[in-house]
N, C-alpha and C positions, 0 to 999 in steps of 0.2 A: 899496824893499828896506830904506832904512836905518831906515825905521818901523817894517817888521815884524821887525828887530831889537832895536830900541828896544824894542818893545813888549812883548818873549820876555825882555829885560833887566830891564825892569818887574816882569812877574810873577814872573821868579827872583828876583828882590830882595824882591818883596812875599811871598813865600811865608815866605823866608827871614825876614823883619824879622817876622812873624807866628805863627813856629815852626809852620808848617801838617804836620798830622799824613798820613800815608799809610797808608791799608788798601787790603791784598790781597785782591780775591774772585775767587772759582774760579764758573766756571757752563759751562753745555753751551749748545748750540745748541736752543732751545727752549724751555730752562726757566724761571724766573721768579726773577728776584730781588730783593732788596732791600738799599738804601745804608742804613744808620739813622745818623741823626747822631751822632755823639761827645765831643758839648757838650752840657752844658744849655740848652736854647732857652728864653730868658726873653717873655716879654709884649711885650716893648719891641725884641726883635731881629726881623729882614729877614735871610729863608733865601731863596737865590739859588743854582740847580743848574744848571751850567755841563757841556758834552761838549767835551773837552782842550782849551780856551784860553778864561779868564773872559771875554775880551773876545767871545764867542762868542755865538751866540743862547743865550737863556734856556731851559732845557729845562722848568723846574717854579718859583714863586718862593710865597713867603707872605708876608705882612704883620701888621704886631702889630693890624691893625682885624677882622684875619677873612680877610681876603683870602686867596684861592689860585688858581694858575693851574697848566695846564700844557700844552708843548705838543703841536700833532696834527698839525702840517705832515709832511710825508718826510724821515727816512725812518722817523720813529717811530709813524707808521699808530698812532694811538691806545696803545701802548705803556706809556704812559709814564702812573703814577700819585699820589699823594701818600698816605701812611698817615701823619700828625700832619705832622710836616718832614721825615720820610726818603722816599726815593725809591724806588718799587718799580718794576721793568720787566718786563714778561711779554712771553713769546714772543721772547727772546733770538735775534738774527738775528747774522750775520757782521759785519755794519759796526756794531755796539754794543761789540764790544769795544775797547778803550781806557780815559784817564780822564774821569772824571768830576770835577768840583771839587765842592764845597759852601763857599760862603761867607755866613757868618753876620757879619752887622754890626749895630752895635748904637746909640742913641741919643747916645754921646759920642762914637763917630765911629772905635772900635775896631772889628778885623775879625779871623775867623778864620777860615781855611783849610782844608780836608781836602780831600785828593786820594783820589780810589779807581780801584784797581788794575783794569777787570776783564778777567780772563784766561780764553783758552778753554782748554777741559777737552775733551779727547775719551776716548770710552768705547769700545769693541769688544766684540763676542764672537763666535765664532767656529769651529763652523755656528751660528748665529742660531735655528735649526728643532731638535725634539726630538729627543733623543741617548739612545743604550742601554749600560747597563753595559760597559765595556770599549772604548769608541769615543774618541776625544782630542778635548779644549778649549781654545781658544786664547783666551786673553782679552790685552786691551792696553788702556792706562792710560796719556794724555801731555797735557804742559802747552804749550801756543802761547807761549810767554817765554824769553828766555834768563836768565832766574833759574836758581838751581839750586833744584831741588827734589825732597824727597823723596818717593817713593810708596812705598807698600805694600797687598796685597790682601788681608782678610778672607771667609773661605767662609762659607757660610750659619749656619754653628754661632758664628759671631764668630770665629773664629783666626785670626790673623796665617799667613798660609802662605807670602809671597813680600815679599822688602823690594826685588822690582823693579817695573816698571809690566808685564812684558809677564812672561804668565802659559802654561806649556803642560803638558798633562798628561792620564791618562785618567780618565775619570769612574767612579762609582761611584754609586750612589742618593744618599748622602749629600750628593754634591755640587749636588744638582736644588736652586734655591730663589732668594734674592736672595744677590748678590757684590757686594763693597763695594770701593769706590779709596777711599783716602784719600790727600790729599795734606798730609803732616807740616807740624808749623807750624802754617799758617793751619785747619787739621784740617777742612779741606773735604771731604765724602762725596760719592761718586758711585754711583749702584748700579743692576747691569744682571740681569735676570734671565735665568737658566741652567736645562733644562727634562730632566731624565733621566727617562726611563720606568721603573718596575719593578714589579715584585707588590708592593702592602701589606704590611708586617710582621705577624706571625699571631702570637697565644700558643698556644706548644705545652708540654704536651700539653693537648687539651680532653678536660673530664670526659661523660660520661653514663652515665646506669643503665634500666635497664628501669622505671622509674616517672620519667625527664626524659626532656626532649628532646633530641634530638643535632642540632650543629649545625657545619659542618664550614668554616673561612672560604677565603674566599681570592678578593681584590678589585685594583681598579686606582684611583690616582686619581684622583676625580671631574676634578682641574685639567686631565688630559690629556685629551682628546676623541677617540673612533673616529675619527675622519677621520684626526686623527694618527698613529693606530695602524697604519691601513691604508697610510699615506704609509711608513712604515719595512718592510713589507713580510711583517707578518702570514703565517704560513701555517696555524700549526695550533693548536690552544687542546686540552689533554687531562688527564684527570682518572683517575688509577692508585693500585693500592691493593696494600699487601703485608700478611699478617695478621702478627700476633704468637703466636706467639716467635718469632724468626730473629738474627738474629746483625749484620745492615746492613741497610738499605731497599735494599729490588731496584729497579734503573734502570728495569727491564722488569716493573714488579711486574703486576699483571692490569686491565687497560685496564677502566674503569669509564660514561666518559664520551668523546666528541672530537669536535669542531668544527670544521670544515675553512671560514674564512672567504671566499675566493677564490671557493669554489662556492655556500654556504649557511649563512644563521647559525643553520640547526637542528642543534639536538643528534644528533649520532649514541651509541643506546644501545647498548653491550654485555651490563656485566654491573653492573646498576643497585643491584642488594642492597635495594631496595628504597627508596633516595632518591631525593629529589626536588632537579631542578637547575633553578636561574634560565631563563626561555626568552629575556631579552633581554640580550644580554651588552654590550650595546653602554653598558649605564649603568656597567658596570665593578663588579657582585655578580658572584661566576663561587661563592657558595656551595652545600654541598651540607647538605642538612636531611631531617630524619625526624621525626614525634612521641615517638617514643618508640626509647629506643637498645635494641640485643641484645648479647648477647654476645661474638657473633662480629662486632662492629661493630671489636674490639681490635685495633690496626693500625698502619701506615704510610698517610695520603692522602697523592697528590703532586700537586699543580696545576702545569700547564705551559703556556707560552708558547710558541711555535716562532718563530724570524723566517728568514727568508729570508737568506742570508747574512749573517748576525748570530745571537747569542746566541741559549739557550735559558733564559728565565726561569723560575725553579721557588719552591715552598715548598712545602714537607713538614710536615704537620699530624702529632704522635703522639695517639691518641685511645684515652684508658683509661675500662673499664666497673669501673662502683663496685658491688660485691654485699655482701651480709650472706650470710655460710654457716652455719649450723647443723652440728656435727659429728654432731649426734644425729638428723638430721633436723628435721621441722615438728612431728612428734605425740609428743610427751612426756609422761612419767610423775612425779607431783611425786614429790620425793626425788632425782630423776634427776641427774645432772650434764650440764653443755652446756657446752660453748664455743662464744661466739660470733664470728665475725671480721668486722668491714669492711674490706674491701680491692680494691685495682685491680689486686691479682697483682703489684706493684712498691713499692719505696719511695716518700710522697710526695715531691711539690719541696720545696724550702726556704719556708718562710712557708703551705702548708697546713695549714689544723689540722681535726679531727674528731670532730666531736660525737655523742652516743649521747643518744635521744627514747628513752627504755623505755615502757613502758606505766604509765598513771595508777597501776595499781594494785603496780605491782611495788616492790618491797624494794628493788633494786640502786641505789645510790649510787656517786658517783666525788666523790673526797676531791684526791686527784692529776691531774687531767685525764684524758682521754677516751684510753684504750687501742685501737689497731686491735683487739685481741686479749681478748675479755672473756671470762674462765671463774666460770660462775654454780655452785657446789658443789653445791648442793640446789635445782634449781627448783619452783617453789612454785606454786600456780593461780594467784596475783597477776599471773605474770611471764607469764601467755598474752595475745597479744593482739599489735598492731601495732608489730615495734620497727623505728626511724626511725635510719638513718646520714647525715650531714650534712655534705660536705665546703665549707671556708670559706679566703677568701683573704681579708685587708686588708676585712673585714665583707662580702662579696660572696658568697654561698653561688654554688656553682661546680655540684654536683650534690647528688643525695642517693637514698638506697637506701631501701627496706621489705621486713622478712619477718613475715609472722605463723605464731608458735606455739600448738597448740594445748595444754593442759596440761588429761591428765586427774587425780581423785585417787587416791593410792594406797591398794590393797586391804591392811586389816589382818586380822588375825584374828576380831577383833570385827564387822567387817565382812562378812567372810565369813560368820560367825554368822548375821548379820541377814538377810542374803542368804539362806544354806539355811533358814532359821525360816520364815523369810514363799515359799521357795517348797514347803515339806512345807505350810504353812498353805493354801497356794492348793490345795494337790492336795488336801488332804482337802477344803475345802470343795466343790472339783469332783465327789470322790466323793460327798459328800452331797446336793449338788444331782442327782449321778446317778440316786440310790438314791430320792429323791421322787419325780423322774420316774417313774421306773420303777414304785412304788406308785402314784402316780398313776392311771398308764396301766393298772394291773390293777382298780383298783377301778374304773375307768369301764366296761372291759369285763365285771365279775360284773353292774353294775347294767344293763348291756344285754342279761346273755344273762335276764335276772329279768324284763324287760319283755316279750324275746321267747316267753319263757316262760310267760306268761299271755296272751298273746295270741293264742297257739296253743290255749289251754285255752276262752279266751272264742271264739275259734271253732269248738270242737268243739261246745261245748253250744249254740251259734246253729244248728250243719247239724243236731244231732238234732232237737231242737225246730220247726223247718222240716221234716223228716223227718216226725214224729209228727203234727203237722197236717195232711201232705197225704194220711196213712191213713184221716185221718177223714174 
């Protein structure tokens, strides 16, 4: 007894006469860590890794010839590693915690001391399994030490949200992701991850025109898996649509799509408008698609979610169709005046801009940037042909419209001239080809009644003369 006093005598005095430094590490049950020395290790010093009393087995040692060791007896099952002189321990178990020494000695016979701290960290959370908008989260954050210390928790965004350890509150999508304990001070991290379900954020509104595609979204994320989904109690997945103009999106707007997973994961169709829906929902696309948009596409979609005593998850897509109108119509007269509009029937969002593709051959210019609203004074035959509207975000063309004009010329007077000239000219010349014919056709018929005519004459005088012969 009065040895292993002596001896606890000893090393307070040797720490002390030594100025031995002390570091605090924070670690969990499992994790890995690492002591790094706090000296410079020279050539010539002997690093010697002690578990709470030097006089102790050796845990790790090095030498200035090369040498390293460390050891693999129990309870440090292989554990226990060397990266240069610091000491690294993987798979942090319950009997590791405590200190560690590190004693660096050196060829004159100096010795320097560091002690390390290491203290357990417990983590929680609290249901552990995936959570749905509006459900509560327990989280807890605690040190195994009678030190004081401070905690505080960061949410997935980085924000400080609590200067306690022990966290409760209800969730929100935002809150899905990794959660941070930090223990002030020594600014140790610990981070447990937190798992909410909800629809993908959507941009609304989406563009389409009767020359793009339509493409309507609305997903889940890939990190969550059907199994999970069906764990929280799934009932019904549906796909609703209100047209535009109305005044809100109807809750009950006209059922498009739904999915009753409990029974079947085929689609049940209504009233389809002619889209096309994903057939396996289980990869978390729930989009709907068309090649080409219509008019009447102009809307409210709602995707839904149903759970079972829980939440109904929704996102509301607004979907506007982009047209070019003519006020004059397609077929135009040059001289004529036109206005032309591109538009979605609404103001853009902020950051949409609109560009106007006239045709190669037209006159119109923009000086000012691209007007929804173009009035052409005099259109010209230049200006017939394909014009192109073009809606654009942050360099991203989003949709774009086509009408073609035809543009005939205009009739002048001179024109008209040339027009009655050349058609009295056609008629006379019709007359005259008439009047040939018609000569024509009388002179063939005198020269035929002239032939018949002698040939009547040359057989009279053949029967007389056959006649007169046979008297004789």
């Amino acid at each position: 007894m009065m040895n292993l006093i002596t001896l606890a005598l000893v090393v307070i005095a040797m720490l002390k006469s030594t100025g031995a430094e002390e570091v605090i590490v924070y670690a969990q049950v499992g994790e890995t860590v690492t002591l790094k020395t706090q000296r410079q290790i020279l050539s010539t010093h002997y690093v010697n890794w002690y578990f709470q009393i030097v006089s102790g087995s050796t845990l790790a040692w090095t030498n200035p010839y090369g040498g390293k060791s460390t050891l693999k007896d129990q309870p440090w099952n292989n554990s226990l590693s060397l990266n240069g002189h610091s000491l690294t321990i993987s798979n942090v178990q319950e009997q590791y915690f405590g200190t560690f020494i590190c004693k660096v000695s050196g060829s004159n016979g100096q010795t320097y001391l560091t002690t390390y701290t290491l203290i357990k960290l417990q983590v929680s959370v609290n249901p552990a399994s995936l959570l749905l908008p509006g459900e509560s989260l327990s989280l807890a954050c605690s040190v195994d030490t009678q030190r004081k210390s401070v905690i505080h928790w960061l949410n997935p965004q980085g924000t400080k949200v609590s200067e306690k350890g022990a966290l409760t509150k209800t969730v929100t999508s935002q809150d899905s992701g990794s959660w941070t304990c930090v223990v002030a001070g020594n600014e140790h991290e610990a981070k447990v991850s937190v798992k909410v379900f909800d629809l993908s954020p959507v941009t609304s509104p989406q563009y389409t025109s009767a020359s793009s595609s339509l493409r309507i979204p609305c997903s889940f994320p890939s990190h969550v898996t059907w199994e999970e989904i069906k764990k929280k109690g799934i009932n019904k997945i549906q796909w609703s649509f209100s047209p535009t103009p109305s005044s809100s999106v109807l809750s009950d707007g006209e059922k498009l799509f739904s999915l009753s997973p409990k029974t079947s994961l085929t689609w049940q169709v209504d009233h389809d408008k002619g889209l096309k829906i994903v057939q396996d929902v289980t990869k978390g696309n729930l989009a709907l698609t068309r090649n080409r948009g219509k008019e009447e596409d102009r809307g409210h979609y709602t995707c839904a979610m149903e759970f079972v005593n829980g939440p109904t998850l929704k996102r509301t897509v607004r979907v506007e169709v982009l047209q070019i109108v003519s006020s004059s119509g397609t077929k135009l007269t040059s001289g004529q005046q036109v206005n032309l509009s591109c538009t979605t029937g609404n103001p853009l969002q902020t950051g949409v801009q609109l560009k106007w593709f006239p045709p190669e051959t037209s006159s119109v210019s923009f000086t000012d940037g691209h007007p929804a609203h173009l009035t052409i004074p005099e259109v010209g035959t230049g200006d017939g042909g394909k014009w192109k509207c073009e809606l654009k975000q942050n360099g991203t063309v989003l949709t774009s419209a086509m009408l073609t004009l035809t543009v005939e010329p205009k009739m002048t007077v001179w024109m008209l001239v040339i027009i009655c000239s050349s058609a009295v000219i056609m008629l006379l010349l019709l007359i005259v080809a008439f009047i040939l014919c018609r000569h024509r056709k009388r002179k063939t018929r005198h020269i035929r009644h002239r032939l018949c005519q002698c040939k009547k004459y040359v057989q009279t005088i053949s029967w007389t003369l056959h006649s007169h012969t046979y008297q004789h």
